[in-house]
C-alpha positions as CSV (number, residue, x, y, z in Angstrom):
1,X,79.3,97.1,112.0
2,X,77.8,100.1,110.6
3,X,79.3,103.4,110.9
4,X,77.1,106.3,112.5
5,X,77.2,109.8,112.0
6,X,79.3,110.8,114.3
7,X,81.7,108.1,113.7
8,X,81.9,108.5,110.1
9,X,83.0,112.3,110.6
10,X,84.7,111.5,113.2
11,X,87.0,109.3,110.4
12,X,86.6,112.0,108.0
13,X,88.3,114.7,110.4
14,X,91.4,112.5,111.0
15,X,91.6,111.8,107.3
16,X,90.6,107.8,107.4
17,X,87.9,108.5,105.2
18,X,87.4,110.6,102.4
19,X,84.9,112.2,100.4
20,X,85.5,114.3,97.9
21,X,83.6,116.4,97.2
22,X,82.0,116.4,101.0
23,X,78.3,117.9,101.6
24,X,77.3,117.7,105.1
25,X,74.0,117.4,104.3
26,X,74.6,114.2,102.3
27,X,75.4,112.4,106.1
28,X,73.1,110.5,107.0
29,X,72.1,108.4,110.3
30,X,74.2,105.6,108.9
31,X,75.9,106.8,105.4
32,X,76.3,109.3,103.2
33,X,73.8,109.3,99.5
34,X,76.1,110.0,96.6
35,X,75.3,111.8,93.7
36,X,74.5,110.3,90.6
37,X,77.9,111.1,88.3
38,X,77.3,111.9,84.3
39,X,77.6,108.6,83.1
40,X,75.4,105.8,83.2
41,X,76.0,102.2,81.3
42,X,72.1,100.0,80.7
43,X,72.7,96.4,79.2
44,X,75.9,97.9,77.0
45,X,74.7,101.4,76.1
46,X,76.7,104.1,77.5
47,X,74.1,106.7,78.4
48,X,74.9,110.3,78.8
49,X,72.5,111.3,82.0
50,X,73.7,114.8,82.3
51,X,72.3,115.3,78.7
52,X,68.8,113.5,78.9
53,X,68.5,114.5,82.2
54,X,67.3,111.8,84.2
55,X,67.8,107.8,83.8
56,X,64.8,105.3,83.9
57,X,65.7,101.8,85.6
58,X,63.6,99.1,84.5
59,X,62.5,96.3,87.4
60,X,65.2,94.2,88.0
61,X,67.7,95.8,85.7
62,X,71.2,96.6,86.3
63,X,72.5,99.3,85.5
64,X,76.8,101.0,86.1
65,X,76.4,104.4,87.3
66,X,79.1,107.2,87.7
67,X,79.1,109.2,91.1
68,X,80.0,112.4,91.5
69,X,82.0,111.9,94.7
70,X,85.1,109.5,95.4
71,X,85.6,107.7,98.6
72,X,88.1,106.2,100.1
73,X,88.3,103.8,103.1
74,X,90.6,102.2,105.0
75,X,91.1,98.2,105.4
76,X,88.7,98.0,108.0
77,X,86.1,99.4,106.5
78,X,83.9,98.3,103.5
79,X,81.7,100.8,101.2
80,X,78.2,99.3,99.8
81,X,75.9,101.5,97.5
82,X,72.5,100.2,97.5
């Protein structure tokens, strides 16, 4: 099951989830976006995004990214970034 809105801060108020830091405008319909961190790791590299100031993905390449925020959720939850 995905987690609404409401149900999402609903966890967040009783402390089941956490984000940290939390921008309510982040909250979407289904999810919350996360910020890119500082970091960023392309095929080995360690790439300092803060510093060049944005990060270019090739097609189909992978690519480790820091976020900003950390999350925690309990056991019957699961966290995807897409």
């Amino acid at each position: 099951m995905i987690l609404s809105d409401n149900e999402i801060m609903r966890r967040i108020e009783i402390g089941d989830i956490i984000i940290e830091p939390f921008n309510r405008d982040c909250l979407t319909g289904n999810g919350y976006d996360l910020s890119m961190g500082k970091k960023a790791e392309v095929d080995g590299r360690e790439i300092d995004v803060e510093k060049e100031g944005f990060l270019k993905i090739a097609s189909k390449e992978t690519v480790l990214v820091s976020t900003y925020e950390t999350i925690k959720v309990p056991n019957d939850c699961i966290a995807e970034m897409r």
